[in-house]
Every structure is written in structure tokens, then in C-alpha cells.
VEXTI-527634 format. One record per residue (C-alpha): residue number from 0; x, y, z. Coordinates in pm, 1 decimal, padded with zeros to 6 digits, always signed. Layout:
<domars>
<domar num="NUM" px="X" py="Y" pz="Z"/>
...
</domars>
This chain:
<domars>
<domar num="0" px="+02246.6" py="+05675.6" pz="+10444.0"/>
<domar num="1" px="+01958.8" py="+05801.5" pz="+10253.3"/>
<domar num="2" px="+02172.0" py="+05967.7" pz="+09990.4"/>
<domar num="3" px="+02306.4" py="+05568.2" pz="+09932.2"/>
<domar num="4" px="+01945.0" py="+05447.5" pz="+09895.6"/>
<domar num="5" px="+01808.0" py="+05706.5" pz="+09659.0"/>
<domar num="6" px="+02168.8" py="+05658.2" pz="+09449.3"/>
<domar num="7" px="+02063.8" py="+05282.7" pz="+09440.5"/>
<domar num="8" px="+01736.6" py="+05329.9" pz="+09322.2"/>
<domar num="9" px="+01843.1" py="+05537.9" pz="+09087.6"/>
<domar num="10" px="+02077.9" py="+05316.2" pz="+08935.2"/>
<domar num="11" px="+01801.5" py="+05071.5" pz="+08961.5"/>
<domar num="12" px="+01530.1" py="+05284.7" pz="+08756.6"/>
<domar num="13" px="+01818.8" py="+05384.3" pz="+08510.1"/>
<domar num="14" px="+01914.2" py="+05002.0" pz="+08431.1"/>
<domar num="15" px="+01553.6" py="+04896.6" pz="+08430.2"/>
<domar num="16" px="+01501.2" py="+05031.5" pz="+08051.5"/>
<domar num="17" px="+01811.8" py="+04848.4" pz="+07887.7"/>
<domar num="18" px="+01724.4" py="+04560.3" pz="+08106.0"/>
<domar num="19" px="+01372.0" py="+04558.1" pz="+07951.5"/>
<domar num="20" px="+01517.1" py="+04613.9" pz="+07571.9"/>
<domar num="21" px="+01757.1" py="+04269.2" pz="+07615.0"/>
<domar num="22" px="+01461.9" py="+04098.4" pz="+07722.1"/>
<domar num="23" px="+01235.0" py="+04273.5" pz="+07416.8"/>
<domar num="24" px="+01508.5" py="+04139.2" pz="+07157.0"/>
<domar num="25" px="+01550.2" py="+03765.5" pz="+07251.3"/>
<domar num="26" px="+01125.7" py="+03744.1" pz="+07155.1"/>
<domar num="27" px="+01127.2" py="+03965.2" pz="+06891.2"/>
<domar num="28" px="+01427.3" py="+03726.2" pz="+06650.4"/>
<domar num="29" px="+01195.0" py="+03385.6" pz="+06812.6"/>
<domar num="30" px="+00888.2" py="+03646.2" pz="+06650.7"/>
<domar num="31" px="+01054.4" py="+03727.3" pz="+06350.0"/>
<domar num="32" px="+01161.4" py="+03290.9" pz="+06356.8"/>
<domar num="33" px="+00837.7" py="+03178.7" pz="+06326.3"/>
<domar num="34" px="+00658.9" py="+03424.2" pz="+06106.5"/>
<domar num="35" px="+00984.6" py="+03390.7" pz="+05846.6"/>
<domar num="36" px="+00961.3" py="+03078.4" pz="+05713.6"/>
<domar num="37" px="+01261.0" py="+02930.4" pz="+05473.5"/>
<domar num="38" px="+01149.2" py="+02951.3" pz="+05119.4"/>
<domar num="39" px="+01124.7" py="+02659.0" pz="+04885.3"/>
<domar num="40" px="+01300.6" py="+02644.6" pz="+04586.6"/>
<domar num="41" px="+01152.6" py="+02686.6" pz="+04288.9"/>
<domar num="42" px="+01025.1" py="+02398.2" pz="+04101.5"/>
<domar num="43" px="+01210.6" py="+02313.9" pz="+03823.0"/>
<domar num="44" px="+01010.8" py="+02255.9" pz="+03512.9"/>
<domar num="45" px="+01133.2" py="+01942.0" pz="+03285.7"/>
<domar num="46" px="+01149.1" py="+02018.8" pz="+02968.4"/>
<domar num="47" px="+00892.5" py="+01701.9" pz="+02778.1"/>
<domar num="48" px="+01090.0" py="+01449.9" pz="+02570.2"/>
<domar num="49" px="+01043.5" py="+01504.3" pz="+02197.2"/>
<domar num="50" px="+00884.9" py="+01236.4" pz="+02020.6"/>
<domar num="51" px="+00956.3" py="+01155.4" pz="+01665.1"/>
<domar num="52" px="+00699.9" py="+01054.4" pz="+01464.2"/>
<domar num="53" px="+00671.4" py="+00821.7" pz="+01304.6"/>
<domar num="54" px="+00715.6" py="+00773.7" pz="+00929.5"/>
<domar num="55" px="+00514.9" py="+00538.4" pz="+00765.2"/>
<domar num="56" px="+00715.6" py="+00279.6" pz="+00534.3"/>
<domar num="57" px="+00537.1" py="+00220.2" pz="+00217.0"/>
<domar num="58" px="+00421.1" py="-00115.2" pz="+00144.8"/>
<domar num="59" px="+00487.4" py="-00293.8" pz="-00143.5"/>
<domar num="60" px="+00094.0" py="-00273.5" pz="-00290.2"/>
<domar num="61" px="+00138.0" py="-00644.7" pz="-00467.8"/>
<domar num="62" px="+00456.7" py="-00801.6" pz="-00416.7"/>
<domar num="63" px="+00350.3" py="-01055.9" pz="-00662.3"/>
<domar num="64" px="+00244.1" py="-00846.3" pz="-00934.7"/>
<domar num="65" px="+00456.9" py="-00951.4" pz="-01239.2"/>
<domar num="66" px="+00570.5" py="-00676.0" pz="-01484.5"/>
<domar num="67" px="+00366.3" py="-00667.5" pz="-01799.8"/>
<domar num="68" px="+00057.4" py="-00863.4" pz="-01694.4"/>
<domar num="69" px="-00260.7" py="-00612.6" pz="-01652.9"/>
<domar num="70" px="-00562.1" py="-00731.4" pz="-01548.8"/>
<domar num="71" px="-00837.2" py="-00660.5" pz="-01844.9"/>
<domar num="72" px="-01123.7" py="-00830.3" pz="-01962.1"/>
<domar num="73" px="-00947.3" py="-00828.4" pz="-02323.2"/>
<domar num="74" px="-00579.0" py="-00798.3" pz="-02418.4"/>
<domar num="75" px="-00274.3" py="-00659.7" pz="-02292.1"/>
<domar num="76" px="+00035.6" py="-00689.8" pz="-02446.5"/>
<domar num="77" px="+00303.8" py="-00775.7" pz="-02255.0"/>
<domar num="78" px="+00604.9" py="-00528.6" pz="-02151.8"/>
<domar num="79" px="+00811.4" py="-00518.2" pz="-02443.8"/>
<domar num="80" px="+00673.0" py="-00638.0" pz="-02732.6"/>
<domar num="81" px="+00992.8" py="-00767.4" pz="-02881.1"/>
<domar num="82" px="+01003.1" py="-01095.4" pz="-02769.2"/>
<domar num="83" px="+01374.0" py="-01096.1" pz="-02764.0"/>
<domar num="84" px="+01371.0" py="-00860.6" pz="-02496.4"/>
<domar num="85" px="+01146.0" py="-01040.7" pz="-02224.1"/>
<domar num="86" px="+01147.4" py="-01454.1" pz="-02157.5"/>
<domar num="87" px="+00843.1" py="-01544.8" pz="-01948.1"/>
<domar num="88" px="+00965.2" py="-01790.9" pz="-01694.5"/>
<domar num="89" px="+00734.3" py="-02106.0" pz="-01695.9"/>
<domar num="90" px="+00613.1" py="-02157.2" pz="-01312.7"/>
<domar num="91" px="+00281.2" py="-02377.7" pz="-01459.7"/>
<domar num="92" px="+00501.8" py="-02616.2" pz="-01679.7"/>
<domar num="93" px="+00281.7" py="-02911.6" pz="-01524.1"/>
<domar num="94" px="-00023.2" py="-02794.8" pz="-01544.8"/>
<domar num="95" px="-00133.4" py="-02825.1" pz="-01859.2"/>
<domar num="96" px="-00004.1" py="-03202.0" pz="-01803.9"/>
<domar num="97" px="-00230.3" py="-03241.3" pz="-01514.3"/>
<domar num="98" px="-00461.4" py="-03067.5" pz="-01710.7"/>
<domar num="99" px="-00485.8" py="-03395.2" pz="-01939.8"/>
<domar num="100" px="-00435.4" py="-03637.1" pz="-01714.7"/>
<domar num="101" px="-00810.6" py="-03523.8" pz="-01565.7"/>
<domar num="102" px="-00931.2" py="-03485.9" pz="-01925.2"/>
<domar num="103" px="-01261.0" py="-03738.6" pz="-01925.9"/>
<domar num="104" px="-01168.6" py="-03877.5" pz="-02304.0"/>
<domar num="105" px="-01452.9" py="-04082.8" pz="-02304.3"/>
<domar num="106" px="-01809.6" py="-04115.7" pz="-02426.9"/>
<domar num="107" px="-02076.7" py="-04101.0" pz="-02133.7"/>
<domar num="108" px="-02464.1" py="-04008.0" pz="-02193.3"/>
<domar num="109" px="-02566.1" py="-03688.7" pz="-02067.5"/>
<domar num="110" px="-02689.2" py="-03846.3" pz="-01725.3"/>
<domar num="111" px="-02324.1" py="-03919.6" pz="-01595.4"/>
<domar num="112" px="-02194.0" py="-03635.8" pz="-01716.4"/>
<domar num="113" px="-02457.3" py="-03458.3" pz="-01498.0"/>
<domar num="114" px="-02392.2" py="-03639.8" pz="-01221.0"/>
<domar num="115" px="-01978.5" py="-03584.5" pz="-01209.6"/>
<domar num="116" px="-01965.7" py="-03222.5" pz="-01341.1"/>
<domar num="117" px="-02186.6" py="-02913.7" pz="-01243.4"/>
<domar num="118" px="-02105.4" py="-02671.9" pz="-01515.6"/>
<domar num="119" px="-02167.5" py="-02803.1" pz="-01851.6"/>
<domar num="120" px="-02208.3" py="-02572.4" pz="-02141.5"/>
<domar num="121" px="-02333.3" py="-02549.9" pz="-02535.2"/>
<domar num="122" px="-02037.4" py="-02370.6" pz="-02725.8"/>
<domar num="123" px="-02035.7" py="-02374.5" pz="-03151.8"/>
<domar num="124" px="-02044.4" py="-02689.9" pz="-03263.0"/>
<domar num="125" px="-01988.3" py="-02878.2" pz="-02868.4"/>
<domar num="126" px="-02056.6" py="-02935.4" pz="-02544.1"/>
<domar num="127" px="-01831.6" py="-02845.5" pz="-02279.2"/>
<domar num="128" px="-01784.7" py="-02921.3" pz="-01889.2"/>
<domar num="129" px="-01593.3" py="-02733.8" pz="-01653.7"/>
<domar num="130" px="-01276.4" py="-02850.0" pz="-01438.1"/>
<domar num="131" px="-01027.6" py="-02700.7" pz="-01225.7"/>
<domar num="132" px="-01004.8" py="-02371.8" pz="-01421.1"/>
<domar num="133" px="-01029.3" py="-02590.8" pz="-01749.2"/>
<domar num="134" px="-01297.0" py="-02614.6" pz="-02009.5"/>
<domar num="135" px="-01310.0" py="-03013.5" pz="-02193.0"/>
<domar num="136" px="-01492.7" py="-03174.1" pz="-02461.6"/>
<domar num="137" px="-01797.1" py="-03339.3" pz="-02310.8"/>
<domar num="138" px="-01811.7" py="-03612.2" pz="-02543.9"/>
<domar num="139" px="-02134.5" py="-03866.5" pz="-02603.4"/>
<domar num="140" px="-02327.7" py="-03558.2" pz="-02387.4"/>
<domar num="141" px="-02518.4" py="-03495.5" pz="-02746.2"/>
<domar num="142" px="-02402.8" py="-03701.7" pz="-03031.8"/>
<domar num="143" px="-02556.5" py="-03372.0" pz="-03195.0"/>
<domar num="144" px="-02333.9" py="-03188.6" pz="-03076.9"/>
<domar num="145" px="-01967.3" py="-03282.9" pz="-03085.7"/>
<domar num="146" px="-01780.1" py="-03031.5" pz="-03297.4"/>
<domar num="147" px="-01419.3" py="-02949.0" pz="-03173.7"/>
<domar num="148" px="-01180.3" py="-02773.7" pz="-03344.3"/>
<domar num="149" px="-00929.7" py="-02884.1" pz="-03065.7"/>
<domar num="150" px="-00989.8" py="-03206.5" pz="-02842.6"/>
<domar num="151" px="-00843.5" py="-03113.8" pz="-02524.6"/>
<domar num="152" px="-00865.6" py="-02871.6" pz="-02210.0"/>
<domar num="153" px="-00865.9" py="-02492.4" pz="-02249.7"/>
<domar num="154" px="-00777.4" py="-02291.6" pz="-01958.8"/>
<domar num="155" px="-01025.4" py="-02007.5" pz="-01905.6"/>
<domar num="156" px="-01035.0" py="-01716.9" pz="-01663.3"/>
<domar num="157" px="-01332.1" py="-01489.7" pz="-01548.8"/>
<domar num="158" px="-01588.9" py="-01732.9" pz="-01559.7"/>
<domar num="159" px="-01550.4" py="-01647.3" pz="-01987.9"/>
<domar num="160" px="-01681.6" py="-01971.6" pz="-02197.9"/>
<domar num="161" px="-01425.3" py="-02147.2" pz="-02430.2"/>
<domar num="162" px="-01467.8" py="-01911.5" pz="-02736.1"/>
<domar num="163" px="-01447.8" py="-01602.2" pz="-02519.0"/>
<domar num="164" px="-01109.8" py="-01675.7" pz="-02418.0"/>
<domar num="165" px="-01007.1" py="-01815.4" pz="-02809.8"/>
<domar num="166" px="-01107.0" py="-01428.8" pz="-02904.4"/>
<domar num="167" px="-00918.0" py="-01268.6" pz="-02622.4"/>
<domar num="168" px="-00606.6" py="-01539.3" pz="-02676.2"/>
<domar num="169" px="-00634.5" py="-01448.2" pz="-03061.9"/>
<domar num="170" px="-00660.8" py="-01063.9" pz="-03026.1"/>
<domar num="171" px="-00355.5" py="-01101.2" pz="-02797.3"/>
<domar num="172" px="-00167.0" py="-01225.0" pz="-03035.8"/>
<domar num="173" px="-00254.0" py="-01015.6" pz="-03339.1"/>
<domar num="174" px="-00187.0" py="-00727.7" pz="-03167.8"/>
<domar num="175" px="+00212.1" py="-00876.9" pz="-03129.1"/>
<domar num="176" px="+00200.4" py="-00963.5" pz="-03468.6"/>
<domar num="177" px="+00178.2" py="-01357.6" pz="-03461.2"/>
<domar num="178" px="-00153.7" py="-01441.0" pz="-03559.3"/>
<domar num="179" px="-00285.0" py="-01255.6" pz="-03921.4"/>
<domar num="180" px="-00576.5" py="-01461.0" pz="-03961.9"/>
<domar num="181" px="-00947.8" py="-01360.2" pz="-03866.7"/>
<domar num="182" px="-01057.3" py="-01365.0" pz="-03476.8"/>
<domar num="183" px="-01341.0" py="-01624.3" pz="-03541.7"/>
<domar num="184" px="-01315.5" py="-01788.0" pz="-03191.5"/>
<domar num="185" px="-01217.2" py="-02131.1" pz="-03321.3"/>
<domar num="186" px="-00885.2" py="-02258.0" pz="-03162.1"/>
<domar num="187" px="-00794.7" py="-02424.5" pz="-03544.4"/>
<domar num="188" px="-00471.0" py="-02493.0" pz="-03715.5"/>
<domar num="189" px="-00336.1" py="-02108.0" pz="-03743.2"/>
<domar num="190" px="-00429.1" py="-02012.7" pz="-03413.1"/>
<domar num="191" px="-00252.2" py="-02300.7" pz="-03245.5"/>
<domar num="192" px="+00063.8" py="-02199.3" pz="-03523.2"/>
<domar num="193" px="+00069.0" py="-01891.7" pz="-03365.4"/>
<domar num="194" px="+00023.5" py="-01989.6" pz="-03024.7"/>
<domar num="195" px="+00333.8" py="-02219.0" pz="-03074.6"/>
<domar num="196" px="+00519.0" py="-01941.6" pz="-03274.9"/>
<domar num="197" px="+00438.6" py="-01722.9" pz="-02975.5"/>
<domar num="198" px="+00499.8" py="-01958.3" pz="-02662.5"/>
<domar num="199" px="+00866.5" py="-02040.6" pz="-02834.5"/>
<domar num="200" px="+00960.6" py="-01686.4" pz="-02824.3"/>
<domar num="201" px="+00821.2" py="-01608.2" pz="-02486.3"/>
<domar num="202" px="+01001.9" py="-01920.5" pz="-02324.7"/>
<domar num="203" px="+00716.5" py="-02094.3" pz="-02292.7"/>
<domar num="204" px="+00644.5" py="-02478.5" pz="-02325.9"/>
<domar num="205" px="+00546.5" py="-02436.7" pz="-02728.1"/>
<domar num="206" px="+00224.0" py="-02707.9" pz="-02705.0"/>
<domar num="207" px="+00021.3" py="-02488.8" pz="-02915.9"/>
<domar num="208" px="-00247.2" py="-02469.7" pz="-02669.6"/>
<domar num="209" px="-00422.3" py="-02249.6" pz="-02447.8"/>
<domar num="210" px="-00268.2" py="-02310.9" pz="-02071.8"/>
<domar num="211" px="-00219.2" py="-02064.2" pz="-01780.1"/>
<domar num="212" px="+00103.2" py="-01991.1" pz="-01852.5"/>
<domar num="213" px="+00028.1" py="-01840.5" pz="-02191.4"/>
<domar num="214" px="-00251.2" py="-01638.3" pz="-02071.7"/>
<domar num="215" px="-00045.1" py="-01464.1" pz="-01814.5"/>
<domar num="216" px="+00181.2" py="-01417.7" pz="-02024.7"/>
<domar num="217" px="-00018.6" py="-01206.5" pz="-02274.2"/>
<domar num="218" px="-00121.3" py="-01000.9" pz="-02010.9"/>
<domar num="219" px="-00499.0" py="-01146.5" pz="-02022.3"/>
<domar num="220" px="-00496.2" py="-01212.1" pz="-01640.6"/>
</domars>
């Protein structure tokens, strides 16, 4: 009988070792569980969009510019100076028209002229008053003074008095071979000749007179 309990508790002290290693290795994966945490995946870097830049269009500087026309205080001859090679096209045709129809071909004393026109100026022989980008005969404003060599409107340009513009409109056309004669400001009998000689060629209404139409077309605005 006491042979059977020592066996037993030897069996009992043998076993207890394995027993405690089975219980050891159930804790130690929960352990090794919660310490080892899943890792996340890497982040995945987006590559940035590429943006284009962008190309500037270029503007048209002065989509009304007209070839040949240059902006100078004297002359400029147009593009070409054959005049078979270039017509101006007439966009004013009327307003040299209107331009008479608001002519004042009367006599007043200088007190009404005063009192309907602002700008009224001594030129050569005449005095002139100012209207709508047109210089007129102020007649009866000095029965002293009323020598014209033309009796109607003269467009001007630049705030430039009547015989400014005659020399600039003259020089313009000497330098295209119309007008021979000396530039002596006057708008007489050979520079209107050439004037109409000149505005015939060009396409222009050939009146023989200084309008806008001729000046931009010799380039003087």
C-alpha cells in the first residue's frame, strides 16, 4: 500500500512540470498578442497633378491701327507710295458734308461770335473759330481781317492752327510727288490741284479740300 502511494505521487510530481509548461504557453501567445500589434500599411504617396502653365496669347496691341498711317507731328507717307498699289477706303465720306452744313457763312460782330464759339484765332490774313475738329472763316469778327485763301472748314488735328496743318498737308504731298509748288501755308489754287490730284488716286472723295479722310490718309494722324 505504501509502495502505491509513493508511485502516485510520483507520477504526480513528474506530470506537474509539463502540466505547468501547457499552462505557461496559452499566456505567453495572449503575451506575445498584445505586445504584437498588426502593422499598417504604408501610406501611399500621390504623386501631385502637373499643372500646365499657362501661355499667354498675345494681344493684338491696336486692332484698329490702319497700315500706313503713323502718328507724327509732320508727314508720313503712306505704305506704298504708288498710288496704284493702295486705295484708301473712304469711312468719313459725310463728314466733310456735315462739316459745311455747321459752317456759320455769315457776318456777325465779334460779340456773337464770342458768345457761340470759345476758340477763335488770328491766322494770316483771317480770323478763325473752332468746331468739331474744324477750323472756319469767322467772318464780320474784324472787317480788318478777312483774308481767305479758301472759304470753308479745314479739319485740323493736335490742337495745330489752320496754317500748321496747310504745311503738314503740303509737305505730305510733295514728298509723293503731287504738289511742286512752295510750302507757304496758304491752302490756294495748286495746293487744292494737288489735293484733288491726290484724293482721286487714293480713292478718296476728290473735293480738293482738307477733310479727315485725307489726313489719315497721308499718314498725318
Amino acid at each position: 500500500m505504501r509502495k502505491t502511494f509513493l508511485s502516485v505521487i510520483w507520477v504526480v510530481v513528474a506530470a506537474m512540470p509539463t502540466l505547468n509548461a501547457q499552462q505557461a504557453s496559452p499566456n505567453q501567445n495572449t503575451t506575445t498578442q498584445q505586445t504584437s500589434k498588426p502593422k499598417a500599411p504604408p501610406a501611399r504617396a500621390f504623386s501631385q497633378p502637373r499643372v500646365q502653365p499657362t501661355q499667354a496669347t498675345p494681344a493684338n496691341n491696336n486692332p484698329g491701327q490702319k497700315k500706313g498711317i503713323a502718328n507724327k507731328s509732320g508727314y508720313a507717307e503712306p505704305a506704298g507710295n504708288d498710288p496704284r498699289n493702295k486705295k484708301t477706303t473712304n469711312d468719313n465720306r459725310n463728314s466733310y458734308a456735315e462739316a459745311m452744313r455747321r459752317y456759320q457763312h455769315e457776318r456777325h460782330d465779334h460779340d456773337w461770335w464770342k458768345q457761340h464759339y470759345v476758340i477763335i484765332v488770328l491766322v494770316g490774313g483771317g480770323y478763325y473759330y473752332q468746331d468739331s475738329g474744324y477750323w472756319y472763316p469767322a467772318w464780320g469778327y474784324d472787317p480788318n481781317y478777312e483774308r481767305y485763301d479758301y472759304d470753308g472748314p479745314i479739319y485740323t488735328y493736335g490742337n495745330l492752327l489752320p496754317d500748321q496743318v496747310i504745311v503738314n498737308v503740303q509737305n505730305a504731298l510733295k514728298a509723293l510727288g503731287y504738289y511742286a509748288r512752295d510750302v507757304n501755308s496758304s491752302l490756294g489754287v495748286n495746293t487744292r490741284n494737288a489735293l484733288t490730284a491726290y484724293q482721286q488716286d487714293y480713292g478718296l472723295d476728290p473735293t480738293g479740300v482738307v477733310d479727315e479722310a485725307t489726313v489719315r490718309a497721308l499718314g498725318l494722324i
